[in-house]
C-alpha positions in Angstrom: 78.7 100.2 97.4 81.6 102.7 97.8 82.6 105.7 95.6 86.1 106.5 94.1 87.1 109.6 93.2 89.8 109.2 90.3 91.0 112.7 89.3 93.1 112.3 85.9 96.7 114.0 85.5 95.6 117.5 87.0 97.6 120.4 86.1 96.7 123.2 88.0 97.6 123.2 92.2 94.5 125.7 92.6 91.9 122.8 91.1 93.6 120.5 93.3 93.0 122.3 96.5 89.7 123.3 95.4 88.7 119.7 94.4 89.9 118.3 98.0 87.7 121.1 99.5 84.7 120.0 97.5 85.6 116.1 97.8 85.9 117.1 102.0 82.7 119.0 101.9 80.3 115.6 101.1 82.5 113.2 103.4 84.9 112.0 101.0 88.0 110.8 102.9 90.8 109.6 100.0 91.5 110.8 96.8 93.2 108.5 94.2 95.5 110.4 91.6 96.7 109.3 88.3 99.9 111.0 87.2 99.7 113.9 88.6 101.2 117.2 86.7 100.8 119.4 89.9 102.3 119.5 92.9 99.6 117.9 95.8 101.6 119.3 98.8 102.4 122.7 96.8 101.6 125.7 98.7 99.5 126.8 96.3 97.2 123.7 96.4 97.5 123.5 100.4 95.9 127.7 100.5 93.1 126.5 98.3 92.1 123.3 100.1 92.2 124.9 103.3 91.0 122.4 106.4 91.0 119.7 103.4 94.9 119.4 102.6 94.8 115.9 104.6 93.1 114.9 101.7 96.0 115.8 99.1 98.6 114.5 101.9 97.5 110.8 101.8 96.0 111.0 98.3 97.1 107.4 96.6 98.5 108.1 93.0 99.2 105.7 90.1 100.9 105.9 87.0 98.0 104.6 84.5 94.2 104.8 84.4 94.2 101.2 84.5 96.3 100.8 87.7 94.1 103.5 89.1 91.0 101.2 88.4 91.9 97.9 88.8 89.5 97.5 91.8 86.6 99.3 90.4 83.2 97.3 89.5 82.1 99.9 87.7 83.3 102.7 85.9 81.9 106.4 85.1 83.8 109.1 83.2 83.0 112.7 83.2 82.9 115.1 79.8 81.9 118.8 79.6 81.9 117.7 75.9 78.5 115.6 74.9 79.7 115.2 71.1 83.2 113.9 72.1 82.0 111.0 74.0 79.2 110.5 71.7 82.1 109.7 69.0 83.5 106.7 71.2 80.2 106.0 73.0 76.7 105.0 72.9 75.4 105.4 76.6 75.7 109.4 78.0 73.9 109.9 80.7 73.2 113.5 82.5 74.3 113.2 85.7 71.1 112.9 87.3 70.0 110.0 85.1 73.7 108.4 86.0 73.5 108.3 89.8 69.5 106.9 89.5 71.1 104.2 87.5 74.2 103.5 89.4 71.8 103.7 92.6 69.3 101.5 91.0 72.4 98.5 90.1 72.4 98.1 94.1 74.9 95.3 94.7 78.6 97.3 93.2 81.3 97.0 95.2 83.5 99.9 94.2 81.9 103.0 91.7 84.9 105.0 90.1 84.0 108.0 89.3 86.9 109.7 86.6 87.1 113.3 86.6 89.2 114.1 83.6 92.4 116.7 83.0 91.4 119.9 83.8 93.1 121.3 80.7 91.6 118.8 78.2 89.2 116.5 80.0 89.3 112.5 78.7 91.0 111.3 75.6 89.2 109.0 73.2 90.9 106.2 74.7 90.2 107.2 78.6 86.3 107.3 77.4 86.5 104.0 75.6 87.8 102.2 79.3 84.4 103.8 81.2 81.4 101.6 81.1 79.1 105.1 81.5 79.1 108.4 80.6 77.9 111.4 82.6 77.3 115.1 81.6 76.2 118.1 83.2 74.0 120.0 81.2 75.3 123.3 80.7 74.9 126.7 78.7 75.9 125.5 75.0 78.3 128.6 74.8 80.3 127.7 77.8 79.9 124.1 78.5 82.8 123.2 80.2 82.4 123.4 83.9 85.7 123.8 86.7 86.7 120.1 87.7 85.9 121.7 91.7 82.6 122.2 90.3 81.5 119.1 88.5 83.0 116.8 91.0 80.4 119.3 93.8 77.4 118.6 91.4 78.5 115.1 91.0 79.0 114.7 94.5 76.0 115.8 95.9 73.8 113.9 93.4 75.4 110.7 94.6 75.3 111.4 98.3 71.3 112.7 98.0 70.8 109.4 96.3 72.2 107.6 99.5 75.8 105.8 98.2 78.4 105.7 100.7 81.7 108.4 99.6 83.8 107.2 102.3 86.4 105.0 100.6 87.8 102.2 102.8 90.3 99.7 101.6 89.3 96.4 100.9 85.4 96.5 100.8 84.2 94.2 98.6 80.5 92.5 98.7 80.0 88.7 97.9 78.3 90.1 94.8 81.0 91.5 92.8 84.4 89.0 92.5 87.1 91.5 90.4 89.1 88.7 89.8 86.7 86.4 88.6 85.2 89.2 86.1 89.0 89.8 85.1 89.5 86.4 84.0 86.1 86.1 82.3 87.5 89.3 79.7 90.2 87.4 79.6 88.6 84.1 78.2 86.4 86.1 75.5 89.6 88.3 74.9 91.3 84.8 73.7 87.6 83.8 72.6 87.6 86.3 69.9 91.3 86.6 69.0 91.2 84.9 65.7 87.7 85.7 64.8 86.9 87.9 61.7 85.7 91.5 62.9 86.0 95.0 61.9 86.5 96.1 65.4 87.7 93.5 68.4 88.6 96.4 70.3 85.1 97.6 70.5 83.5 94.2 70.7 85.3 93.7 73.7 84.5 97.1 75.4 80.7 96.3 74.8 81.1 92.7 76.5 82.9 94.4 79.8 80.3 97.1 79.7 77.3 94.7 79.1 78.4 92.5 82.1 79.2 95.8 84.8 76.2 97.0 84.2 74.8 93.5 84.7 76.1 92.8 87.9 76.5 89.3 88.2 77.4 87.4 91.1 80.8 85.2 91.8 78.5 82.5 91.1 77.5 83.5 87.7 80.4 84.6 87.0 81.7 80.9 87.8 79.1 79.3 85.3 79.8 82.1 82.2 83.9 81.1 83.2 83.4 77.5 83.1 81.2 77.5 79.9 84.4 79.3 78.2 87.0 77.5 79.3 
């Protein structure tokens, strides 16, 4: 199991450097970027990452969240904001209770974790593509924390719970087959196209969710394809 930091379309050059410092500090080697509003080699983001500016230097960015997570078995967003994931979602974890679980699932080839905008965190949409939710429990009158500072907390919860933060290309475990859970959505995606439903947008979501949090191997995931097909 290896962890992905996805930071989403920062804006500020000073959260950047400070999130490379913080991602540096627990052993994280790459950070993956989706459209970035800020500068990563801007001077201003190079003073506040300090010995961590090789991060932001071969930091891999994409254009969409989906590029960004094509390779990821599973899929945890970040909100500062309980009540406006709860309004797209059913399972928020604290952050605690999220790394137990993701620890406890074992046999995940690639974790993203999202840390959204630092202006306005996740859209609906954004949160709707996780398959978890985390929160850091905060004062109620000032929830939201500094993206630097979640992704620490976050960070060091994962690590104390033993999951590997270095992010090598191309580690993948016999247990989790992308491709094969791609085409599976696929089939129930065409499955359920001309059924009657009220939401097949949601029906679909709880399906992807329901099977990441599963885990099944390429051999069940063979079976469910070939009982769809």
């Amino acid at each position: 199991m290896r962890v992905k930091v996805i930071i989403m379309e920062p804006k500020y050059q000073v959260n950047l450097g400070y999130a490379a410092r913080t991602a540096r500090n627990f052993g994280v080697d790459r950070l993956y970027v989706v459209n970035p509003r800020a500068s990563l080699r801007g001077k201003t983001a190079r003073m506040y990452a300090k010995h961590a500016y090789m991060l932001l230097e071969r930091a891999k960015t994409y254009r969409s969240l989906g590029e960004a997570t094509k390779d990821c078995d599973l899929l945890v967003g970040t909100t500062g904001i309980r009540n406006k994931a709860k309004a797209n979602f059913r399972r928020i974890y604290f952050a605690e209770d999220m790394v137990k679980r993701v620890a406890s699932l074992g046999a995940i080839g690639t974790v993203g974790l999202l840390i959204g905008r630092d202006d306005i965190g996740l859209k609906s949409n954004e949160i709707e593509r996780c398959d978890m939710m985390a929160y850091i429990e905060t004062d109620p009158g000032y929830p939201v924390l500094n993206i630097s500072h979640a992704l620490a907390i976050f960070l060091y919860l994962l690590r104390r719970a033993g999951l590997r933060l270095q992010n090598e290309e191309g580690l993948r475990g016999e247990e989790a087959g992308a491709e094969e859970m791609h085409t599976l959505l696929k089939l129930f995606e065409r499955m359920i196209a001309n059924k009657k439903m009220r939401n097949r947008k949601a029906v679909l979501g709880v399906f992807r969710r329901m099977l990441r949090n599963a885990q099944p191997s390429r051999q069940e995931l063979h079976a469910l394809i070939t009982a769809l097909k």
